[in-house]
C-alpha positions as CSV (number, residue, x, y, z in Angstrom):
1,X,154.9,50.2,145.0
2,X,156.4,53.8,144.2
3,X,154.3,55.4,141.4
4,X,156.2,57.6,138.7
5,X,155.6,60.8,138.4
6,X,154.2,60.1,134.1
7,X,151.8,57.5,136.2
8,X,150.9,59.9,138.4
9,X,150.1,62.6,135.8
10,X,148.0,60.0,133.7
11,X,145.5,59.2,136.4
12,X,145.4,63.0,137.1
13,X,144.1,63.5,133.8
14,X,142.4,60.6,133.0
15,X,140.0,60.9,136.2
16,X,139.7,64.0,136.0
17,X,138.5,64.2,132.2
18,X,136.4,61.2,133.1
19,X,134.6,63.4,135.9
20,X,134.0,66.1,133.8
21,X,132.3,63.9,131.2
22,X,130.3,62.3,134.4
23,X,129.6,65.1,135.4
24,X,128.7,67.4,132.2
25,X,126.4,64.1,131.1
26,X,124.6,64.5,134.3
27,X,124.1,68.0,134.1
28,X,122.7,67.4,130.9
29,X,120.4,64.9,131.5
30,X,119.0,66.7,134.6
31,X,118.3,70.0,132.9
32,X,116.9,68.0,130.2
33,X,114.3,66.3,132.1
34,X,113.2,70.2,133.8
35,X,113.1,71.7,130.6
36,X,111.4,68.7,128.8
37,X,109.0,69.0,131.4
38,X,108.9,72.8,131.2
39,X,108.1,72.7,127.8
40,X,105.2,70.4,128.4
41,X,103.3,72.3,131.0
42,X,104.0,75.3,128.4
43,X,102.7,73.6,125.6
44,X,99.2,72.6,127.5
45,X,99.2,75.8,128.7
46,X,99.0,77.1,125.3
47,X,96.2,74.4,125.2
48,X,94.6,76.0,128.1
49,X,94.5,79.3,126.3
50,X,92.3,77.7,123.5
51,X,90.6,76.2,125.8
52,X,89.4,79.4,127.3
53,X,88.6,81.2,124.1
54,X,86.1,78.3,123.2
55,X,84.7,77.7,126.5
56,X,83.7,82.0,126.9
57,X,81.9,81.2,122.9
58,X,80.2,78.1,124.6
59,X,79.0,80.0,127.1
60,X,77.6,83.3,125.2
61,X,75.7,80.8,122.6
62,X,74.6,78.8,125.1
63,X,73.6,81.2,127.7
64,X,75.3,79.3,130.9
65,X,77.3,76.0,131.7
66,X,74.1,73.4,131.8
67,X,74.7,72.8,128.7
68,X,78.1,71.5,129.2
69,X,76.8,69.9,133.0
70,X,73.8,68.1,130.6
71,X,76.2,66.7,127.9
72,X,80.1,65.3,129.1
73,X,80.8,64.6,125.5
74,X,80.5,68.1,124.7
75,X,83.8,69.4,127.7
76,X,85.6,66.0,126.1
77,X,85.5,67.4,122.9
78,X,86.2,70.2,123.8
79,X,89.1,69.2,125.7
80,X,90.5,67.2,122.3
81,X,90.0,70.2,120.4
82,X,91.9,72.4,122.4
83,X,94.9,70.2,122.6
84,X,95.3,69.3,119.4
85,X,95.2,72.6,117.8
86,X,98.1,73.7,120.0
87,X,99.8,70.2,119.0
88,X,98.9,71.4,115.1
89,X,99.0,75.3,115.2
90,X,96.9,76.5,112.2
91,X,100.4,78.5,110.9
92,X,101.7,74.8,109.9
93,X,104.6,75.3,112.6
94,X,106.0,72.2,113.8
95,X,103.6,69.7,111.6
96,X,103.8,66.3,111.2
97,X,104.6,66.0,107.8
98,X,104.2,61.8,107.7
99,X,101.0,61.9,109.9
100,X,99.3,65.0,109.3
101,X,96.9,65.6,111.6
102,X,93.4,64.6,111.8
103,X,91.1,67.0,110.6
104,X,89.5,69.4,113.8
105,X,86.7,68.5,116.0
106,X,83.4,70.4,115.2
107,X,82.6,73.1,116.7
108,X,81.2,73.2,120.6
109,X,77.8,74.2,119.1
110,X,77.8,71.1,117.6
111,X,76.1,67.9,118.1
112,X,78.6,65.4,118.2
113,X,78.3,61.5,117.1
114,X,81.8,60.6,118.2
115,X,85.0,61.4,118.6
116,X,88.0,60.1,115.8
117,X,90.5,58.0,117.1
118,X,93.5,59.5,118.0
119,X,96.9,57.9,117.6
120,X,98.3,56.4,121.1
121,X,100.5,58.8,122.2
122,X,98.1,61.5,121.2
123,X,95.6,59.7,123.3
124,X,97.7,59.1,126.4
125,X,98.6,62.9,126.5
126,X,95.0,63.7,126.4
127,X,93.7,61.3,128.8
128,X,96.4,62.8,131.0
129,X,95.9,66.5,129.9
130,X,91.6,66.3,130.5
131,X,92.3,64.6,133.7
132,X,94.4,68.0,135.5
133,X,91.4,70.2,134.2
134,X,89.0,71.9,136.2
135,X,86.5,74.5,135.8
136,X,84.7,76.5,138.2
137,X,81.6,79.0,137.7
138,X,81.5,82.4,139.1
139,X,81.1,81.0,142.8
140,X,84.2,78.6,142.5
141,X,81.9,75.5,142.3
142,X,83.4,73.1,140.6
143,X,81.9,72.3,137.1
144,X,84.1,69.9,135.3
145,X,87.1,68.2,136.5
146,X,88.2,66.3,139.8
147,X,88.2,67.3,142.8
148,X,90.3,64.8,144.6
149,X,93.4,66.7,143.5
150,X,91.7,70.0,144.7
151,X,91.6,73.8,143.1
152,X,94.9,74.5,140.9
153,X,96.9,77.5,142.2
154,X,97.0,79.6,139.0
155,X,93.2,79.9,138.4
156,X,92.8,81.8,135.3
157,X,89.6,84.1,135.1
158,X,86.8,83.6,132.6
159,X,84.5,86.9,131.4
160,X,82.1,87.6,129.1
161,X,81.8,91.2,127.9
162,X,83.6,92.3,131.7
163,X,81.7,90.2,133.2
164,X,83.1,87.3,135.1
165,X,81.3,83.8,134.4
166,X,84.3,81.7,135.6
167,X,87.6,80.2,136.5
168,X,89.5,78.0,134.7
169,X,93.0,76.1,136.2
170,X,95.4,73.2,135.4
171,X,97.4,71.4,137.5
172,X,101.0,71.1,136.5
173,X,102.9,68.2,135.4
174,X,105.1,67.3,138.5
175,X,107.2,64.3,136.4
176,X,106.8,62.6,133.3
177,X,103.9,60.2,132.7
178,X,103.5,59.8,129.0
179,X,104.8,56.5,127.6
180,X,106.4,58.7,124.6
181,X,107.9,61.3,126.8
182,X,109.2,58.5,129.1
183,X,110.7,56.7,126.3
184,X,112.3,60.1,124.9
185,X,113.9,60.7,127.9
186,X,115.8,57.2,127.9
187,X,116.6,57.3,124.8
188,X,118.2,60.5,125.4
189,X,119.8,59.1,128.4
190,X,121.0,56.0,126.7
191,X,122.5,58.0,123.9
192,X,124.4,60.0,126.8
193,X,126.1,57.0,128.3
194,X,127.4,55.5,124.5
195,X,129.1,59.2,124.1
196,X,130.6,59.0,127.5
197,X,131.7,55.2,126.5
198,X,133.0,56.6,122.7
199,X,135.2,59.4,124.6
200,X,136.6,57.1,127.3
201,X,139.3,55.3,125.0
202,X,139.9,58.8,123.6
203,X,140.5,60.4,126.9
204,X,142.4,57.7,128.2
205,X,144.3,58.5,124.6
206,X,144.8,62.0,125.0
207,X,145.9,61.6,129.3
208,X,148.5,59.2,128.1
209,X,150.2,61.5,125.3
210,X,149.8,64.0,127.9
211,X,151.7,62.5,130.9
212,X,154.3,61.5,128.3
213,X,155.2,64.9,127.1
214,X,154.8,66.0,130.3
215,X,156.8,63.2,132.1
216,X,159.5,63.6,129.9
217,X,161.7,67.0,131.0
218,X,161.4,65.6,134.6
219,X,162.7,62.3,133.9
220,X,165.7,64.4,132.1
221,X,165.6,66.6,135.1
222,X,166.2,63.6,137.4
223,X,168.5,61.9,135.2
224,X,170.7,64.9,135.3
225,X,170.6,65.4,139.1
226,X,171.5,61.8,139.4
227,X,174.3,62.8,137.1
228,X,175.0,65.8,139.2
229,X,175.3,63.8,142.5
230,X,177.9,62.0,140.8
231,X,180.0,64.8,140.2
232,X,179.4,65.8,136.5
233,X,179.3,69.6,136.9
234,X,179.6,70.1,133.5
235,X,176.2,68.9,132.4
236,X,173.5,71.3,130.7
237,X,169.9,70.6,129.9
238,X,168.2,71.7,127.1
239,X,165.3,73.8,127.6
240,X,162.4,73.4,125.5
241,X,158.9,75.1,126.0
242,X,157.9,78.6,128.1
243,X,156.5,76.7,130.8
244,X,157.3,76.1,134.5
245,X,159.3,73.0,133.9
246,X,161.6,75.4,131.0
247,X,162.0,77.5,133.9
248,X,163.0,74.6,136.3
249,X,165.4,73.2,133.5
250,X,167.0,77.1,133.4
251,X,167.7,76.4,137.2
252,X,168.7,73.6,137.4
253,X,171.9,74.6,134.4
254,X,172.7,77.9,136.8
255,X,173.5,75.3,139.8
256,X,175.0,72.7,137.4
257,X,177.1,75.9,136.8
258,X,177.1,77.4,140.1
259,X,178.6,73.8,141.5
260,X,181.2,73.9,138.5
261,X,182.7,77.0,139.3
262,X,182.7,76.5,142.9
263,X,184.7,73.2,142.3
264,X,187.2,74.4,140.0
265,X,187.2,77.2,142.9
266,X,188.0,74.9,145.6
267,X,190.6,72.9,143.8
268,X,192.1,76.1,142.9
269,X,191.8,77.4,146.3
270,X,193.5,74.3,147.9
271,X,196.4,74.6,145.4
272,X,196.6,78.1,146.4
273,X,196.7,77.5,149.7
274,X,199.1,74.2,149.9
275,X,201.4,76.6,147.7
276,X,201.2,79.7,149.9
277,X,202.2,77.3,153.0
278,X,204.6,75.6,151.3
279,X,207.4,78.3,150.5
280,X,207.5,79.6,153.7
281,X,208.0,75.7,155.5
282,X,210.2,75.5,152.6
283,X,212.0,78.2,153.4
284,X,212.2,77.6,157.2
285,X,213.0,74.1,156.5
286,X,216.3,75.2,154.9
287,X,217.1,77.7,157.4
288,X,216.8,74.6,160.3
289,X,218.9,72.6,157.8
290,X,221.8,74.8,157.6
291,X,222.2,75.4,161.1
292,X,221.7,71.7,161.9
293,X,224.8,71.6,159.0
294,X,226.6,74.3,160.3
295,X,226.3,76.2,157.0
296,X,224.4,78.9,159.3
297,X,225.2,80.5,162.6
298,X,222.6,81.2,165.2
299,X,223.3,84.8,165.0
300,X,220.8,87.6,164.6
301,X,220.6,87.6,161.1
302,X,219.3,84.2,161.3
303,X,216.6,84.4,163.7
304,X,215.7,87.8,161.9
305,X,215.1,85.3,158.8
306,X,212.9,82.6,160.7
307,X,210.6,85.6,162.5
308,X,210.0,87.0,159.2
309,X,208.8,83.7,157.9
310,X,206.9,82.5,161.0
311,X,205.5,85.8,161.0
312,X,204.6,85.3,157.3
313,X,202.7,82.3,158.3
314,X,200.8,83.7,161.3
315,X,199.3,86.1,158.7
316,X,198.5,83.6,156.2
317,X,196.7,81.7,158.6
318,X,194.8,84.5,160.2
319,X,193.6,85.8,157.0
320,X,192.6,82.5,155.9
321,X,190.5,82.5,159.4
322,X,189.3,85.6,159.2
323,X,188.2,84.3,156.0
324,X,186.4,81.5,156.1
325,X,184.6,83.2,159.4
326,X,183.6,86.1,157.2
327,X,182.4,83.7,154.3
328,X,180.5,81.5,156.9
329,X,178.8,84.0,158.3
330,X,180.5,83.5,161.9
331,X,182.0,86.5,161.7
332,X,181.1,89.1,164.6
333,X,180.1,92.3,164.2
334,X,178.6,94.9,167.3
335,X,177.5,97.7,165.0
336,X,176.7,100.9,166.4
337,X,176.2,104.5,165.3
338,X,179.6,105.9,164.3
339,X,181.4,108.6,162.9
340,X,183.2,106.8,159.3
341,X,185.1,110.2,158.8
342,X,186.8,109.8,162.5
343,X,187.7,105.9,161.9
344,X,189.2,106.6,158.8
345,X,191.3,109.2,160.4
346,X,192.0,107.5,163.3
347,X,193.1,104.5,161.2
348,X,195.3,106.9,158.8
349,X,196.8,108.2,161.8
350,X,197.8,104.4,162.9
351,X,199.6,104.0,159.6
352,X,201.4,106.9,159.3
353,X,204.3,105.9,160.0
354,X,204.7,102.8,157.9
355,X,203.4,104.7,155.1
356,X,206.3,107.5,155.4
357,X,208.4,104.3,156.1
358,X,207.7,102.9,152.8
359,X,207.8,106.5,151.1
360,X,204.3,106.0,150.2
361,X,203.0,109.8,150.1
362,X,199.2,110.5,151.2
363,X,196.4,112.7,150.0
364,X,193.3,113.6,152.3
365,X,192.4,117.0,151.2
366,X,189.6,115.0,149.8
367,X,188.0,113.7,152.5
368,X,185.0,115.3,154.2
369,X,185.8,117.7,156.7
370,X,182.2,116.6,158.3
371,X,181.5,113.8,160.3
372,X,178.7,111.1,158.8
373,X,177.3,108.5,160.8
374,X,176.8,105.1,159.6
375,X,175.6,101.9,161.0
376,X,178.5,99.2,161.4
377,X,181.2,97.7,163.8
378,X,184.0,99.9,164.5
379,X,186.8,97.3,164.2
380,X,185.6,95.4,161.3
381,X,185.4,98.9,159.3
382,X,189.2,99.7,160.8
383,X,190.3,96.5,159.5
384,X,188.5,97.1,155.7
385,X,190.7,100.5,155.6
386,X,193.9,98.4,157.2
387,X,193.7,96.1,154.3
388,X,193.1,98.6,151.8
389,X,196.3,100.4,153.2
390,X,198.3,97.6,153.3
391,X,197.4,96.6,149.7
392,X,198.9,100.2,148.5
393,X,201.5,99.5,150.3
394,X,202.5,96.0,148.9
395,X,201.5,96.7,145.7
396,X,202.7,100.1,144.7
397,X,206.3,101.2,143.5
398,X,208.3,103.2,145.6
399,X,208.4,106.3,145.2
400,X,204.0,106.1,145.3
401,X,201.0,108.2,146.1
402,X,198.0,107.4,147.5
403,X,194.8,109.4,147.6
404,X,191.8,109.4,149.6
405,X,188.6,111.1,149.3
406,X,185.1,110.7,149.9
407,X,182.0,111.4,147.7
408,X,178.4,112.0,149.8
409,X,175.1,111.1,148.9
410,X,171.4,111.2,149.6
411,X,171.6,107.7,150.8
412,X,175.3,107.1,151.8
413,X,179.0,107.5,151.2
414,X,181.6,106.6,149.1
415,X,185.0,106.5,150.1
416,X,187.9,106.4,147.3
417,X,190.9,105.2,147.6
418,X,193.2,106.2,144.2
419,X,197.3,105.0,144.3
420,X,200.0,105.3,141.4
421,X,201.3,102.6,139.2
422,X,201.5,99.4,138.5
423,X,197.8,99.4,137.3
424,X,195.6,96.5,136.9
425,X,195.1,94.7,133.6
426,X,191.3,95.1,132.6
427,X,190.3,91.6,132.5
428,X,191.7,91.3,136.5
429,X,189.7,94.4,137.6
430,X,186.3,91.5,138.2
431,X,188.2,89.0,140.2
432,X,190.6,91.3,142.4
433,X,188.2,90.7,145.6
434,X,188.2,86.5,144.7
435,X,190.1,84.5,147.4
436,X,193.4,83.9,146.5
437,X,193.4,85.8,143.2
438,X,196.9,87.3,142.5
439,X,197.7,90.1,139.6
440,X,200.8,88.0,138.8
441,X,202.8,90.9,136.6
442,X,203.0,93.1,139.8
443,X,202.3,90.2,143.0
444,X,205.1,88.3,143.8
445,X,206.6,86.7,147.2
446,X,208.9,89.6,148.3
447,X,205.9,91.8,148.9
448,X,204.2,89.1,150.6
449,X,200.9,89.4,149.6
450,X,198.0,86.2,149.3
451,X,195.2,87.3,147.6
452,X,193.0,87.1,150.8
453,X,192.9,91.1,152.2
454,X,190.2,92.1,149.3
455,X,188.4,89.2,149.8
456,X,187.7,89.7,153.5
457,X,187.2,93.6,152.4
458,X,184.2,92.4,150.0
459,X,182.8,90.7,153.0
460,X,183.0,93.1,155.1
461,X,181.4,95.7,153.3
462,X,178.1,93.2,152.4
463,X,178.2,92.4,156.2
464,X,177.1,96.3,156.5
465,X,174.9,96.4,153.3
466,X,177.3,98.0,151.3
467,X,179.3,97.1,148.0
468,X,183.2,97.5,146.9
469,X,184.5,97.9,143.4
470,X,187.4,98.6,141.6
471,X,188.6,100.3,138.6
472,X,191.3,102.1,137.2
473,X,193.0,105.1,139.0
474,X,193.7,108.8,137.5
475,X,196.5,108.4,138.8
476,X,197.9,105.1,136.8
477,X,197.3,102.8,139.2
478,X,194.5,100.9,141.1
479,X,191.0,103.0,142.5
480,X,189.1,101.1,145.1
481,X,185.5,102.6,145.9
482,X,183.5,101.4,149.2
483,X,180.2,102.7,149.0
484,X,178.1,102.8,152.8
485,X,174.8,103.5,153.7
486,X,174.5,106.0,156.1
487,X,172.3,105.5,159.4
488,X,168.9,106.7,159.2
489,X,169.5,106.9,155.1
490,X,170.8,110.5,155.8
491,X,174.2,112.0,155.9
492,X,175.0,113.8,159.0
């Protein structure tokens, strides 16, 4: 049987509120029971104190202990005395008010007919407290008290005007004896349990609202996955808290998003695609077909016209290799320390011709007369330059200029490449490196362009932990800006 996750939660809770009440409830009845019993071996310890004060005036008036030897009911009453004045302080703190207590025993210098009857639980305690009593003359002879349970630890000393005359020591209560104190305790314990059995329903109450309003945004969470898995991109959560699962439900609407855009991407890259292959098969297609007519001869004009659009195709499908390598992550790159400044004028010099060829004039007083080394691959870099020639040169009208210079920093280098009109509207400028994406005022099929160069440019500058950006050009037309970091993060 698979548990849900609002099941799950609820037994969370619930056992573990039910362990903390266990647990606090035992806590408090064991500390209880010490300090219960820590306040009765205080409390006849106050009694002992009394004790001591009349025993020292029994023995000045008396002039020894046989006195006390000769006559047991004389340490009995004493005894009684003693623990009921620290039962009844004389201050009237903590007094019966019901059952006031019996009037005090006569003095020790007393002759004494009897003793009055105590209540029962008065009488338990002192049969309990006269029994852990002993007293010892100045020789630590036992005097009064039993011996079976031997000499108390904490012996307090009896004197007379600096003179010592005794010891005096209690044995501690170990556990609870008294029929009262017993009965306390239980009753204490009893009232403990019927809490704990009170808060149960409550708890189990409170872990159930709990789990709900906890189960709640992850049921919606897995209802909208489902939802995603079947292909509706277009869903959004609503968040609702400041809590983890808000955070979750804010992640979960950037991939519902994320997964959107990258499907209307791929439909619009398949259409892109199926129409960039399809004018130039269209276009072969009719060339076969009027020779096969005999509209066309097989002369040279002809086969000029089918290598230009076989050629056409070769590139397409290159780029759209080079592409999908580069977006993959396939893409190879043997980066070493090299000069950028030479490759860039190495690959200028390459181009020359085709740029005076398409009467596209170049600038490079701009670019450093220094070398700077950076860490990259030496033909991936040529072919970010290559495309970003041959973009100037699809894109820009005839006669055109082109200018490239190169800005230095701390940290790297930024290379600038600046042509003439046609510009790029503003709202293009953000999607000029997105596969496929065609300006379609100034791209069109006689300059033979597919949207792919600027795409595999972007990749190829992250694949050397740089950026490229675009903007408008001083001089009217498009600026392209790779930025590089340089090796070591210091110019040459």
């Amino acid at each position: 049987m698979i548990l849900s996750i609002r099941t799950k939660l609820f037994f969370a809770i619930f056992l573990a509120c039910l362990l903390s009440i266990g647990g606090l409830a035992g806590i408090i009845q064991f500390n209880f029971k010490r300090s219960f019993l820590d306040y009765l071996n205080e409390q006849e310890s106050r009694s002992l104190s009394q004790l001591e004060t009349q025993l020292i005036g029994l023995y000045e008036s008396r002039g020894g202990w046989k006195e006390l030897e000769r006559n047991p009911r004389l340490w009995s009453s004493l005894l009684h005395s003693a623990l009921r004045s620290s039962l009844y302080p004389s201050n009237g703190e903590d007094r019966d008010e019901v059952n006031p207590p019996p009037p005090p025993f006569p003095p020790p210098d007393r002759e004494l007919g009897g003793l009055p009857p105590p209540r029962s639980h008065i009488g338990q305690r002192i049969d309990r407290f006269v029994g852990r009593i002993v007293l010892l003359d100045a020789e630590r002879k036992i005097i009064k008290g039993i011996d079976r349970l031997g000499i108390p630890d904490n012996l307090h000393e009896l004197k007379s005007k600096g003179k010592l005359i005794g010891y005096i020591g209690m044995h501690r209560r170990q556990r609870l004896t008294e029929k009262v104190d017993v009965e306390f305790s239980e009753r204490l314990q009893r009232s403990l349990w019927l809490i704990g059995l009170l808060v149960l329903p409550i708890t189990g109450i409170l872990a159930f609202l709990l789990a709900r309003h906890l189960g709640k945004p992850i049921q919606a969470l897995r209802s909208g996955a489902r939802q995603l898995t079947d292909g509706n991109y277009s869903l959004r959560m609503k968040p609702q808290g400041r809590d983890e699962l808000t955070l979750l439900t804010h992640d979960f609407n950037k991939l519902a998003a994320r997964l959107q855009q990258n499907e209307v991407s791929r439909k619009q890259w398949i259409a892109d695609i199926a129409h960039e292959l399809r004018t130039p098969l269209a276009i072969l297609r009719g060339e076969v077909e009027a020779l096969q007519d005999g509209i066309n001869q097989p002369d040279a004009n002809t086969f000029a016209s089918l290598h230009q659009e076989v050629s056409h195709l070769q590139r397409l499908v290159d780029d759209l290799y080079d592409l999908s390598m580069s977006d993959s992550g396939a893409l190879s790159y043997r980066k070493e320390t090299l000069d950028v400044i030479a490759l860039l004028r190495e690959t200028l010099t390459l181009h020359s011709n085709q740029l005076h060829e398409q009467n596209l004039q170049i600038d490079t007083l701009g670019i450093s007369p220094e070398s700077v080394k950076v860490q990259g691959d030496p033909q991936r870099l040529q072919q970010l330059f290559k495309n970003l020639l041959e973009n100037s040169l699809r894109y820009t009208d005839k006669p055109g200029q082109l200018r490239i210079t190169t800005e230095q920093t701390t940290a790297g280098i930024d290379i600038i490449f600046d042509d003439s009109p046609p510009g790029v509207p503003d709202e293009s400028l953000s999607h000029l490196f997105d596969r496929l994406y065609r300006v379609e005022a100034s791209r069109n099929r006689a300059t033979g362009g597919a949207g792919i160069g600027l795409s595999i440019c972007r990749n190829i500058a992250d694949a050397h932990d740089g950026s490229i950006t675009a903007a408008h050009s001083a001089l009217g037309g498009l600026e392209i800006r790779i930025h590089l970091p340089v090796a070591n993060g210091k110019p040459a």
